[in-house]
Biopython code that builds the backbone (N, CA, C, O; Angstrom):
import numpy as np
from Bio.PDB.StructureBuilder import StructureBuilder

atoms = [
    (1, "UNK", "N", (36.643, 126.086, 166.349)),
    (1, "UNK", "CA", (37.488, 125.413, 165.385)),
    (1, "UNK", "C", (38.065, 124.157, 166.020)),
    (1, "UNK", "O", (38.730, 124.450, 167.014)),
    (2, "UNK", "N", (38.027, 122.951, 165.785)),
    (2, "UNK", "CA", (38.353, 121.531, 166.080)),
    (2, "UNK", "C", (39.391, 121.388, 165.272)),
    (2, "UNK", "O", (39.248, 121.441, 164.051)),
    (3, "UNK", "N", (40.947, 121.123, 166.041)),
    (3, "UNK", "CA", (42.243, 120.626, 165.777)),
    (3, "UNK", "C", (42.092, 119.099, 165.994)),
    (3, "UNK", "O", (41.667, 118.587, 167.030)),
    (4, "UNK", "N", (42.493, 118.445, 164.892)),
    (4, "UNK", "CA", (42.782, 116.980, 164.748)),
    (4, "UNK", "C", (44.183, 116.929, 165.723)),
    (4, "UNK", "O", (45.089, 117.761, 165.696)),
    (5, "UNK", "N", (44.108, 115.732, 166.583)),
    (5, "UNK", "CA", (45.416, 115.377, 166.917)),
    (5, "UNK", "C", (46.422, 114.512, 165.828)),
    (5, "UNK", "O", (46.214, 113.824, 164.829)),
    (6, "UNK", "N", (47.608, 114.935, 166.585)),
    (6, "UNK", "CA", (48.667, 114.630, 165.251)),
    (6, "UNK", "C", (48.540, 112.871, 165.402)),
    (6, "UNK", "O", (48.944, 112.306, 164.385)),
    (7, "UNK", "N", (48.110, 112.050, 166.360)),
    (7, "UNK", "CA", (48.511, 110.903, 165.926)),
    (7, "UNK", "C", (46.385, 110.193, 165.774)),
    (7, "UNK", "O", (46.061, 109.030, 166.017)),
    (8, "UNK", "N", (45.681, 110.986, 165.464)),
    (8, "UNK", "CA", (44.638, 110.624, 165.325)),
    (8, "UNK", "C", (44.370, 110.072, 163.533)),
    (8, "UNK", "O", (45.235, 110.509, 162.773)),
    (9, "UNK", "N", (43.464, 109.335, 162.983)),
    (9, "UNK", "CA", (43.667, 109.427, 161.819)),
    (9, "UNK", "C", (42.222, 110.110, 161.288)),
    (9, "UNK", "O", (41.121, 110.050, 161.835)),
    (10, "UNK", "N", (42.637, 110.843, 159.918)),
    (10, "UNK", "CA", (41.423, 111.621, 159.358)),
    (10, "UNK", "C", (40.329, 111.008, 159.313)),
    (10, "UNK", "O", (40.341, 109.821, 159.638)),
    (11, "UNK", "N", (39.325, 111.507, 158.983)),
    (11, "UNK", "CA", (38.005, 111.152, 158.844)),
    (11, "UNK", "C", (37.797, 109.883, 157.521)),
    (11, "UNK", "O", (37.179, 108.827, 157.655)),
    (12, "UNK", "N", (38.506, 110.364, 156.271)),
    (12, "UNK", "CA", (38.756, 109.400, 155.206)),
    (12, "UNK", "C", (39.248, 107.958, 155.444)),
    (12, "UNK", "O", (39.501, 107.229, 154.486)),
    (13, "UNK", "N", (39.384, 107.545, 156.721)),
    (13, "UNK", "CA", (39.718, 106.204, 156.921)),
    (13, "UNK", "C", (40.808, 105.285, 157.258)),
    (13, "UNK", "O", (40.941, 104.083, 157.483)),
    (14, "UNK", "N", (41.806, 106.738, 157.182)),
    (14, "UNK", "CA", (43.436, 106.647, 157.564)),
    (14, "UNK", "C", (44.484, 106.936, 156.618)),
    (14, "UNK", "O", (44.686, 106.434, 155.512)),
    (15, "UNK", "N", (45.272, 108.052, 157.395)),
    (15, "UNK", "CA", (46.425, 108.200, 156.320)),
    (15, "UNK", "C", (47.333, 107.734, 155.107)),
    (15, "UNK", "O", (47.329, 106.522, 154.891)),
    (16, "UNK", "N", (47.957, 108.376, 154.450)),
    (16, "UNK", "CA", (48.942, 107.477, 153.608)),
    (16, "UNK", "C", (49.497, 106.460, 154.261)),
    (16, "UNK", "O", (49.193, 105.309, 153.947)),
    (17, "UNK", "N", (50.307, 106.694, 155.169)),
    (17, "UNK", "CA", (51.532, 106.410, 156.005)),
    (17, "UNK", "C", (50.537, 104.781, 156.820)),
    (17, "UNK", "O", (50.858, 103.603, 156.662)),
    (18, "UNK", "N", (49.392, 105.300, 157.610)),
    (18, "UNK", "CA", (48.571, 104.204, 158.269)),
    (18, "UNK", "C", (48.237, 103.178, 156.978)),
    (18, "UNK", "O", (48.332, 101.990, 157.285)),
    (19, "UNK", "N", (47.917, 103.406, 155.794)),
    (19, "UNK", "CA", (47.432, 102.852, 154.805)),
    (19, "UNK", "C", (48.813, 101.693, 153.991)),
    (19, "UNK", "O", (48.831, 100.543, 153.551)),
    (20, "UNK", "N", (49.688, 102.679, 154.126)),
    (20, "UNK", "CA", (51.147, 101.871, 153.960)),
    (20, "UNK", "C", (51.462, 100.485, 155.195)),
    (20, "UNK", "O", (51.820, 99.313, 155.086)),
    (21, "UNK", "N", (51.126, 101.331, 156.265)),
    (21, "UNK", "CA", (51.913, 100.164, 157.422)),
    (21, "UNK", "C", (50.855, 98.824, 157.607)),
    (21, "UNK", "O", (51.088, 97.661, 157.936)),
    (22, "UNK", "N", (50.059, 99.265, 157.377)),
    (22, "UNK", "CA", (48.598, 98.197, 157.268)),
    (22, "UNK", "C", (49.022, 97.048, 156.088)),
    (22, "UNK", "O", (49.012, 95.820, 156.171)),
    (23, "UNK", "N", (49.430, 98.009, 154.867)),
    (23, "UNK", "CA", (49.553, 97.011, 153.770)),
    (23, "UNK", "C", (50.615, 96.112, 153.748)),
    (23, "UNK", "O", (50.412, 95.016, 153.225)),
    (24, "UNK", "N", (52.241, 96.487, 154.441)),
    (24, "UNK", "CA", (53.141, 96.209, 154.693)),
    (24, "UNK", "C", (53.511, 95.050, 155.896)),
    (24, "UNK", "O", (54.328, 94.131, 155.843)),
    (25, "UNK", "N", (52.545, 95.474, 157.055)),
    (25, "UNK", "CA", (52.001, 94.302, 158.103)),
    (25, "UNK", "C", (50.815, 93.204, 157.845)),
    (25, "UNK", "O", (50.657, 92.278, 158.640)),
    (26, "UNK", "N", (50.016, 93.357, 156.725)),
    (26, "UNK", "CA", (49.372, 92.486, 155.835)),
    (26, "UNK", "C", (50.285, 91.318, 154.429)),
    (26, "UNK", "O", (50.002, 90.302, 153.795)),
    (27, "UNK", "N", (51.295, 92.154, 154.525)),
    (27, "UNK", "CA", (51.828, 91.629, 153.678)),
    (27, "UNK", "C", (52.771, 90.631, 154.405)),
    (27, "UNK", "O", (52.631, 89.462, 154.043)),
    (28, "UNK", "N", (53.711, 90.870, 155.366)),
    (28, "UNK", "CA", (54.582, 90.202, 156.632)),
    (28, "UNK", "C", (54.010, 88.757, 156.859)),
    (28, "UNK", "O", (54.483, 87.627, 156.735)),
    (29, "UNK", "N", (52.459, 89.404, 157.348)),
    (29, "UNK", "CA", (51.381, 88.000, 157.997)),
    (29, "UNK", "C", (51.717, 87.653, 157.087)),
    (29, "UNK", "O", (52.749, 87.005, 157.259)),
    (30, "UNK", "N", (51.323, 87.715, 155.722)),
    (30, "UNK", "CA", (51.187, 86.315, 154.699)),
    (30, "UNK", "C", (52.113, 85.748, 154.123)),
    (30, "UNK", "O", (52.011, 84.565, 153.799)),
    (31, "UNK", "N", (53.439, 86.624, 153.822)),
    (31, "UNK", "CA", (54.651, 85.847, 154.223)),
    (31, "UNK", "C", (54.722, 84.771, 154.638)),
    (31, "UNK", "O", (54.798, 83.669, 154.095)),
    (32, "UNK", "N", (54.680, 85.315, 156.310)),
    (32, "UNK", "CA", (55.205, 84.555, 156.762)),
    (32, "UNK", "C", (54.478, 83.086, 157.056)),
    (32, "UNK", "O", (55.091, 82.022, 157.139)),
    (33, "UNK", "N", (53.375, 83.218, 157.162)),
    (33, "UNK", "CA", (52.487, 82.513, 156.925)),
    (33, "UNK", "C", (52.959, 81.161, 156.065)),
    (33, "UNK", "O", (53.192, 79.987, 156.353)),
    (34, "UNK", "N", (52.975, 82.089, 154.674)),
    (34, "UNK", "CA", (53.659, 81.223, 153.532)),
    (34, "UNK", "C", (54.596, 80.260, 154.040)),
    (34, "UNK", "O", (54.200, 79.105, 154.195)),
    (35, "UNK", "N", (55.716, 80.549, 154.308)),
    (35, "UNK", "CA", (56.430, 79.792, 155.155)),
    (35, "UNK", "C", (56.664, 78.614, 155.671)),
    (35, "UNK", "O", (57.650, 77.877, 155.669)),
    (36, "UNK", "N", (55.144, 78.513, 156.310)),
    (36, "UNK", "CA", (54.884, 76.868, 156.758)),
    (36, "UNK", "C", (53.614, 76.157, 156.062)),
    (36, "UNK", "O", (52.676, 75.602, 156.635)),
    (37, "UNK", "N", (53.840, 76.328, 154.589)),
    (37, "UNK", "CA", (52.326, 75.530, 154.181)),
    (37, "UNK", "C", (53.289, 74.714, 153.207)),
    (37, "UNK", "O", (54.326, 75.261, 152.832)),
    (38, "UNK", "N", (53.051, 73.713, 152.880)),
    (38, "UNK", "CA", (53.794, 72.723, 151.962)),
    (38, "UNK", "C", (53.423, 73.241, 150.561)),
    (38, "UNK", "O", (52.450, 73.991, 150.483)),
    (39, "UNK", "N", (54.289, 72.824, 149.144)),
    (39, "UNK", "CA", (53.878, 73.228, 148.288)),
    (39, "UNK", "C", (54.461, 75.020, 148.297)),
    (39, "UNK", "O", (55.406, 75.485, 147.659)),
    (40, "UNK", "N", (53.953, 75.408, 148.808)),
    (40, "UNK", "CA", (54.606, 77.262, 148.637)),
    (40, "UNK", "C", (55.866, 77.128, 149.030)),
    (40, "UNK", "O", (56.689, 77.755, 148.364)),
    (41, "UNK", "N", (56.333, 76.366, 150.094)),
    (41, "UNK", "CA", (57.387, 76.615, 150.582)),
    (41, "UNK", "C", (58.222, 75.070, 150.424)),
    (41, "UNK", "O", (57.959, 74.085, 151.114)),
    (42, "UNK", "N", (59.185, 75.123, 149.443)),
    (42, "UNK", "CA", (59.434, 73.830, 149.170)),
    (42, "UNK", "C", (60.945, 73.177, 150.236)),
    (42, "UNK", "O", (61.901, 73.851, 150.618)),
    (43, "UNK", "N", (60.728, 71.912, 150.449)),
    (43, "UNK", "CA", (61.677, 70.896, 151.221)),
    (43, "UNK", "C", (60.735, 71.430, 152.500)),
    (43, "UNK", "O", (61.683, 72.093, 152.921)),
    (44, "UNK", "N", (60.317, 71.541, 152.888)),
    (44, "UNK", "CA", (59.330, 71.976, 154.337)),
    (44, "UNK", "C", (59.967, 71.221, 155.486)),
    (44, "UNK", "O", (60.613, 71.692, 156.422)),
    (45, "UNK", "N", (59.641, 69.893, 155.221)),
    (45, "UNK", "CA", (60.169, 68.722, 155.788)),
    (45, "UNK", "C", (61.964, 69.062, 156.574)),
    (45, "UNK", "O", (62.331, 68.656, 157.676)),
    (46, "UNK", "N", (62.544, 69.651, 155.881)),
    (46, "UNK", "CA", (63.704, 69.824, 156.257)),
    (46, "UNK", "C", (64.107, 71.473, 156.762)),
    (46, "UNK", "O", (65.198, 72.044, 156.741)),
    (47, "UNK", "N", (62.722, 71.971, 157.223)),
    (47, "UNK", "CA", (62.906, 73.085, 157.663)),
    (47, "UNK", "C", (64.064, 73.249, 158.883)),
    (47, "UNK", "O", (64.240, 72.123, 159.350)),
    (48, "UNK", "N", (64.772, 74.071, 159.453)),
    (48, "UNK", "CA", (65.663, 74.586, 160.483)),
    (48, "UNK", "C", (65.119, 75.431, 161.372)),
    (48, "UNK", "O", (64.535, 76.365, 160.824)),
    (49, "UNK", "N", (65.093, 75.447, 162.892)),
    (49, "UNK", "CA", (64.728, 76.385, 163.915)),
    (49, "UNK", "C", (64.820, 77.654, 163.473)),
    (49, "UNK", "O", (63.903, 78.447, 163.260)),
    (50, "UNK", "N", (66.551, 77.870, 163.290)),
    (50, "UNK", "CA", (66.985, 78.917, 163.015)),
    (50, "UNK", "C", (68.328, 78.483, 162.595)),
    (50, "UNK", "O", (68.989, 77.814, 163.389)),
    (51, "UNK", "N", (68.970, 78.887, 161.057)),
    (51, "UNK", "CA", (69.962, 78.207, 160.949)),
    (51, "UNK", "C", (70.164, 79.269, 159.164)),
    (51, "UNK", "O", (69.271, 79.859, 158.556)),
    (52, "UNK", "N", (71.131, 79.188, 158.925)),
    (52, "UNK", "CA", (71.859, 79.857, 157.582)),
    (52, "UNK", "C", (71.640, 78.421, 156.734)),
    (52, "UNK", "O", (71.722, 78.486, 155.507)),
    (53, "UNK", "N", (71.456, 77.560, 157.158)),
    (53, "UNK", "CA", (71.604, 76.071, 156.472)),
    (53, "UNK", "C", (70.707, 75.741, 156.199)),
    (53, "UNK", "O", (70.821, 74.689, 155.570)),
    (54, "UNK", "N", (68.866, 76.324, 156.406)),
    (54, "UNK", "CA", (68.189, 75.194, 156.469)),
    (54, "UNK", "C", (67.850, 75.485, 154.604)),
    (54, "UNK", "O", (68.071, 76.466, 153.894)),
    (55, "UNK", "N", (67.277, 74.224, 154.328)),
    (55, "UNK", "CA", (66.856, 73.779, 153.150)),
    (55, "UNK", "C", (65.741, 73.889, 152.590)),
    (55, "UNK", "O", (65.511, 73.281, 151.544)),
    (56, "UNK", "N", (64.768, 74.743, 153.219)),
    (56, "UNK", "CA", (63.580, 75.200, 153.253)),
    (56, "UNK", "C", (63.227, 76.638, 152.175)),
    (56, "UNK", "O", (63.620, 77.754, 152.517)),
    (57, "UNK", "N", (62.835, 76.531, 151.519)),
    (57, "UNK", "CA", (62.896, 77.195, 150.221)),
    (57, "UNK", "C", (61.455, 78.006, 150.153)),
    (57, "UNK", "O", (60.469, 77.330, 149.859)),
    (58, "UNK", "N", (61.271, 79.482, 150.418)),
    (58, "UNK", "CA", (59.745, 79.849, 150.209)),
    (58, "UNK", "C", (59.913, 80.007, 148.675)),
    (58, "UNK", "O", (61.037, 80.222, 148.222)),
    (59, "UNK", "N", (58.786, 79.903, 147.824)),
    (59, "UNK", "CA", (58.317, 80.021, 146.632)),
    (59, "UNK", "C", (59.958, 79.232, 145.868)),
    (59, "UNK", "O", (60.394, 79.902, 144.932)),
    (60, "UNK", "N", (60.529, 78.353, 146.106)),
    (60, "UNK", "CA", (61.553, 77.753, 146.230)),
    (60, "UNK", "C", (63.041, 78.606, 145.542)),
    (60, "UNK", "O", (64.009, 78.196, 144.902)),
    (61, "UNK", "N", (62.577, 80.115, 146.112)),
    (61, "UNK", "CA", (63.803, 80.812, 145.739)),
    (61, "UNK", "C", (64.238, 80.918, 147.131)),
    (61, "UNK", "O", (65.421, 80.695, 147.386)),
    (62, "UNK", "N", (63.336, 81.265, 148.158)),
    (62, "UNK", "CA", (63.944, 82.292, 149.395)),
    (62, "UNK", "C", (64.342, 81.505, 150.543)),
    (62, "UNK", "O", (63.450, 80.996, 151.223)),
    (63, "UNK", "N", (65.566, 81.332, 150.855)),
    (63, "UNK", "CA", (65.753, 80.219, 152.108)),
    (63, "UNK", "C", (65.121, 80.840, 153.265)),
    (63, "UNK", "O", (65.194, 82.042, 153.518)),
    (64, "UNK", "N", (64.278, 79.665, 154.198)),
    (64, "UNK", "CA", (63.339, 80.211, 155.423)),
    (64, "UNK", "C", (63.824, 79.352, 156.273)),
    (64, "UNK", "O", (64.516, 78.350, 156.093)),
    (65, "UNK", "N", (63.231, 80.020, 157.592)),
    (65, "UNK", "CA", (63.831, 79.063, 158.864)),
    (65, "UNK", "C", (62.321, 79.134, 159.636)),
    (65, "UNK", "O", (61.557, 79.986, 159.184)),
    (66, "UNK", "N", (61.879, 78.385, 160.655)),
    (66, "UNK", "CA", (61.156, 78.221, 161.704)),
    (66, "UNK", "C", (61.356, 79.781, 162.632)),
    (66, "UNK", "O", (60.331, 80.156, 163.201)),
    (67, "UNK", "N", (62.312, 80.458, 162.754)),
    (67, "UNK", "CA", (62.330, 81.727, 163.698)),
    (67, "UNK", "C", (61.886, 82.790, 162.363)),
    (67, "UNK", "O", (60.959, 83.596, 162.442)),
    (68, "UNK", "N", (62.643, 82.626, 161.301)),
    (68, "UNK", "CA", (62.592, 83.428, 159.765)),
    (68, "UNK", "C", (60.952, 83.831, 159.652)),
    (68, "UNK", "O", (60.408, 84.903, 159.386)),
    (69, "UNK", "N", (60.550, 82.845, 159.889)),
    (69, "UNK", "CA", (58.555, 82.724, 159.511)),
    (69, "UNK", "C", (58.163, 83.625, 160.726)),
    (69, "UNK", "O", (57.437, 84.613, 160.622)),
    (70, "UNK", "N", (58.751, 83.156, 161.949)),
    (70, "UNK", "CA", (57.792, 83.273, 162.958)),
    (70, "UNK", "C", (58.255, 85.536, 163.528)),
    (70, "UNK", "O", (57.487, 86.286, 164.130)),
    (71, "UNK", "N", (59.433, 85.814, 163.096)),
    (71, "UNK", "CA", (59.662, 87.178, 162.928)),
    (71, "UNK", "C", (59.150, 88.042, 162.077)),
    (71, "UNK", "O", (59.153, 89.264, 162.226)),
    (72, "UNK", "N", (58.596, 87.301, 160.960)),
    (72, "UNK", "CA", (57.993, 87.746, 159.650)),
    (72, "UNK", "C", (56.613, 87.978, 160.211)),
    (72, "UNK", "O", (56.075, 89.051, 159.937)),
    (73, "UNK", "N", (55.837, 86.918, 161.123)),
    (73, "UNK", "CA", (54.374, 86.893, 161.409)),
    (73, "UNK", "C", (54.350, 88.244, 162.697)),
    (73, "UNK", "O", (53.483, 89.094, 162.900)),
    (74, "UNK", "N", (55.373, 88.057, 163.245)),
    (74, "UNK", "CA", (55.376, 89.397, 164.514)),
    (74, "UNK", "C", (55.282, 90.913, 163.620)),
    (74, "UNK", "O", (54.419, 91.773, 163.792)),
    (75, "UNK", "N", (56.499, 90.970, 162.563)),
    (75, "UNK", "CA", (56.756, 92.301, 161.894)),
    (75, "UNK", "C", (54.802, 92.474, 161.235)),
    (75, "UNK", "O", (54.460, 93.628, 160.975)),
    (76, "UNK", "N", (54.069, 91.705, 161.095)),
    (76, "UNK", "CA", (53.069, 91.558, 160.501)),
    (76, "UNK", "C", (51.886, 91.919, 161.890)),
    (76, "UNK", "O", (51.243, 92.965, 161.796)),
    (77, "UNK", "N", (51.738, 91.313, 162.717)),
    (77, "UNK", "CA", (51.044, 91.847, 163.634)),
    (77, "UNK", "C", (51.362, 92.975, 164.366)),
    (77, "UNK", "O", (50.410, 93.556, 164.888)),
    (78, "UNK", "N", (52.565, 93.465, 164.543)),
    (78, "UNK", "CA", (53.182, 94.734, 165.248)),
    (78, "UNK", "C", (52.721, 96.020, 164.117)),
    (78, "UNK", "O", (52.379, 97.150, 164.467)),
    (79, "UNK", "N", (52.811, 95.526, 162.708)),
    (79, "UNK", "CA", (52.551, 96.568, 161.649)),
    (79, "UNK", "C", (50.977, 97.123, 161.534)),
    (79, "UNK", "O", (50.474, 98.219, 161.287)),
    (80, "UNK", "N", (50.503, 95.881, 161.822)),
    (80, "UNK", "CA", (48.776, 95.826, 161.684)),
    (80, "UNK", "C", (48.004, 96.664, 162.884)),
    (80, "UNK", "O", (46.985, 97.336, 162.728)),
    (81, "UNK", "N", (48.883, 96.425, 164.378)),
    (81, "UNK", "CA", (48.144, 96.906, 165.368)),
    (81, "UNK", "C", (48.449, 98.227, 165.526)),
    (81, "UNK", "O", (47.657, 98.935, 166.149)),
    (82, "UNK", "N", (50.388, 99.117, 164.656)),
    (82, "UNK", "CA", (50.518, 100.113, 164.776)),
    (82, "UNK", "C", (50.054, 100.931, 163.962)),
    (82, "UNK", "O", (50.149, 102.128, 164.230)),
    (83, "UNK", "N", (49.474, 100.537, 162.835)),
    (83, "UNK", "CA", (48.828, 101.524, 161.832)),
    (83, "UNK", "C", (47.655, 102.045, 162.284)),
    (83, "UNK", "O", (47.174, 102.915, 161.558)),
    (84, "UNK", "N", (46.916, 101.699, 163.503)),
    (84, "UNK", "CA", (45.526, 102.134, 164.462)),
    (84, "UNK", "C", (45.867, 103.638, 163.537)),
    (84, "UNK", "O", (45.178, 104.158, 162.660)),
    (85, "UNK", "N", (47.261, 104.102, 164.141)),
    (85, "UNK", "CA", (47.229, 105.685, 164.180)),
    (85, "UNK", "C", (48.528, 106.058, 163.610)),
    (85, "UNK", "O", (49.423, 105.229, 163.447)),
    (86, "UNK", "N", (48.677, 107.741, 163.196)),
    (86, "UNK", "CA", (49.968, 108.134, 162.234)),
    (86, "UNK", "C", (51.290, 107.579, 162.830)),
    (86, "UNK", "O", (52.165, 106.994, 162.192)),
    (87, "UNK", "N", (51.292, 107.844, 164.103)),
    (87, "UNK", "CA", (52.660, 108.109, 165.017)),
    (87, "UNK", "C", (53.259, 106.776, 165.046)),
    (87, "UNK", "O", (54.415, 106.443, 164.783)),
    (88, "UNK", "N", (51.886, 105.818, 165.552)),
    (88, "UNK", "CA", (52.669, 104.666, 165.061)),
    (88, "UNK", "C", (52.845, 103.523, 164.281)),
    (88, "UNK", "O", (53.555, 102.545, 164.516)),
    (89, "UNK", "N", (52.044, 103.779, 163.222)),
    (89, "UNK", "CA", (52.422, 103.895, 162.115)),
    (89, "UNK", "C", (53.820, 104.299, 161.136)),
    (89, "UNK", "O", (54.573, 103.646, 160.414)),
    (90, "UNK", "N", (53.737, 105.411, 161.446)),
    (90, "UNK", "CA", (55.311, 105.858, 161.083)),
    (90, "UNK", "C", (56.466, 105.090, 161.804)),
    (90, "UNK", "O", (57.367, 104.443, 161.270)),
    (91, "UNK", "N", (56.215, 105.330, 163.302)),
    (91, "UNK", "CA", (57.225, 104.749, 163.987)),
    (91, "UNK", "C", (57.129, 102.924, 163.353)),
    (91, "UNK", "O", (58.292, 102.532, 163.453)),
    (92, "UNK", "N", (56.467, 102.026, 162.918)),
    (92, "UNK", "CA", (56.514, 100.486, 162.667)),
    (92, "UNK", "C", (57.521, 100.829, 161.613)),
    (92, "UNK", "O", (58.643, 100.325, 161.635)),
    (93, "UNK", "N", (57.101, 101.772, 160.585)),
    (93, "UNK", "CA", (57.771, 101.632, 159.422)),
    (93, "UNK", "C", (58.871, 102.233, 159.186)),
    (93, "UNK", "O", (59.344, 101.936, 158.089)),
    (94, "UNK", "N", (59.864, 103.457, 160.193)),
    (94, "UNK", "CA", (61.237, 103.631, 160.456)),
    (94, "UNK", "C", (61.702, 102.674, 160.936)),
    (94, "UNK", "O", (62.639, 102.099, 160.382)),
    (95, "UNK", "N", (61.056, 102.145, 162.355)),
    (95, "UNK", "CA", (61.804, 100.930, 163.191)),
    (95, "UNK", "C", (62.538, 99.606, 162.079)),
    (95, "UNK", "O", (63.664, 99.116, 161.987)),
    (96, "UNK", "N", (61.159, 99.377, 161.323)),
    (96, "UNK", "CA", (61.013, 98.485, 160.487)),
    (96, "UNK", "C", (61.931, 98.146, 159.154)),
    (96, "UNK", "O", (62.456, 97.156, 158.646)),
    (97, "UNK", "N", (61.811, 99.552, 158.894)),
    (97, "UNK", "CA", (63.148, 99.725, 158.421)),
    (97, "UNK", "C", (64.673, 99.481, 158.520)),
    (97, "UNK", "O", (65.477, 98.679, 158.044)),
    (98, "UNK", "N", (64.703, 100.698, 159.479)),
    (98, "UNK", "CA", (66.321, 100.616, 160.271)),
    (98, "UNK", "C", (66.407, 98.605, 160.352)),
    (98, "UNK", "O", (67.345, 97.867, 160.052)),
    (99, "UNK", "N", (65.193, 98.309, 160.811)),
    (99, "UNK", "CA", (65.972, 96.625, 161.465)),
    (99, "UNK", "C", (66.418, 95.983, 159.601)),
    (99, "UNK", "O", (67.471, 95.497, 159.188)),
    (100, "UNK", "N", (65.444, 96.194, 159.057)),
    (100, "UNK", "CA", (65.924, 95.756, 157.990)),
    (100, "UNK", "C", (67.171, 96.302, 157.036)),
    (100, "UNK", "O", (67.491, 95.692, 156.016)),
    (101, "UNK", "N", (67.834, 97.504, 157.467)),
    (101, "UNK", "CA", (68.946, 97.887, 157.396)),
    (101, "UNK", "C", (69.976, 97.298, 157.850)),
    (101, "UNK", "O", (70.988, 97.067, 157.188)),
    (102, "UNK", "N", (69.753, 96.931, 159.323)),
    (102, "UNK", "CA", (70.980, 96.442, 160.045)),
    (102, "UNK", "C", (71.134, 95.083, 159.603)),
    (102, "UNK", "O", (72.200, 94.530, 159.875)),
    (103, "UNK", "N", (69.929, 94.212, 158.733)),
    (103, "UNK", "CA", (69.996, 92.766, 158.545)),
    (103, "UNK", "C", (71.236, 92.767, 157.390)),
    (103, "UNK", "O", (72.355, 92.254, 157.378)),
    (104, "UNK", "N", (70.499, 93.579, 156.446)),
    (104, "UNK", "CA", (71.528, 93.620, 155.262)),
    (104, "UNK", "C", (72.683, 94.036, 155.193)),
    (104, "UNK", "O", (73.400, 93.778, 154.226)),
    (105, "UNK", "N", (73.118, 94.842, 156.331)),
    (105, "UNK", "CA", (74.229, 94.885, 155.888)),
    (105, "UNK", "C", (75.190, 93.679, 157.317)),
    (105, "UNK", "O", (76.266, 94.144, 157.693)),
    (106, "UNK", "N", (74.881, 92.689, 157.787)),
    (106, "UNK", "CA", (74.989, 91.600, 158.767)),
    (106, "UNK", "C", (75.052, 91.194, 157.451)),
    (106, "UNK", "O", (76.028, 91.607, 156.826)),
    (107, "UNK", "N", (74.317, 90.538, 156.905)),
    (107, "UNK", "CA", (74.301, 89.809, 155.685)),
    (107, "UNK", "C", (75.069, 89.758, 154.819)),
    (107, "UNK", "O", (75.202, 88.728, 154.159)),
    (108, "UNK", "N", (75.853, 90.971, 154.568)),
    (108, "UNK", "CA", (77.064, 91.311, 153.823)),
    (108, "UNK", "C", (78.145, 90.886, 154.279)),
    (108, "UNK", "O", (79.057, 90.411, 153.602)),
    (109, "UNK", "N", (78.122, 91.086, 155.993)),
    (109, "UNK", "CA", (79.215, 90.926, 156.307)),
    (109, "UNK", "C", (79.782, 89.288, 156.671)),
    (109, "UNK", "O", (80.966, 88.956, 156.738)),
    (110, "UNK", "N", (78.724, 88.502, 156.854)),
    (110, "UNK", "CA", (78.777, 87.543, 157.225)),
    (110, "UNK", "C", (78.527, 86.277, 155.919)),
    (110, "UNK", "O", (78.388, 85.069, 156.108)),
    (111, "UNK", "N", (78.527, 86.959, 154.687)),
    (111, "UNK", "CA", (78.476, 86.216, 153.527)),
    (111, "UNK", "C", (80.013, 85.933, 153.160)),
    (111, "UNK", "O", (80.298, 85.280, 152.156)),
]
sb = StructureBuilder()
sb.init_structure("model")
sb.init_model(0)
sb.init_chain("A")
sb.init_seg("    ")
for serial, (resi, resn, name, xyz) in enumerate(atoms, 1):
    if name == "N":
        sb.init_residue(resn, " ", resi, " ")
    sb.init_atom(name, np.array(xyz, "f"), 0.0, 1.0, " ", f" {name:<3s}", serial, name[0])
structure = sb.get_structure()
């Protein structure tokens, strides 16, 4: 009888959870991506390093920064390379989480 290891993925091509963090770190890349192409991301020109100020507008609702893009493209490759397998997989998308927990409520506090 052959036991699968717990962080191996099934034969079908990869778990829910791997199938989630894949789509979620696919989604990050193109984000962030977005970010720096003119046209998607409007005032470009007046983008900010990193700043609450800059004027840089993705799909010209979402204010972006030069670090904003470039954290978005990491959460996107860190998601992509941890979905290989369950464990970490899961682990991208608690971590991933929690950080995006602690943003929002920074965000609250600092609004």
């Amino acid at each position: 009888m052959s036991h699968a290891r717990f962080d191996e993925a099934p034969a079908s091509g990869g778990s829910a959870v791997q199938k989630a963090a894949l789509t979620v770190g696919v989604l990050f890349l193109v984000i962030g991506g977005f970010g720096f192409i003119p046209g998607v991301t409007a005032n470009l020109g007046s983008i900010a390093l990193a700043s609450h100020h800059s004027e840089a507008m993705l799909f010209g609702i979402f204010q972006v920064s030069i670090v904003h893009n470039i954290i978005h493209l990491m959460f996107g490759v860190t998601g992509m390379a941890m979905a290989r397998t369950v464990h970490g997989a899961q682990r991208n998308l608690l971590l991933g989480g929690a950080s995006y927990l602690v943003l929002f409520v920074y965000g609250l506090l600092v609004s």
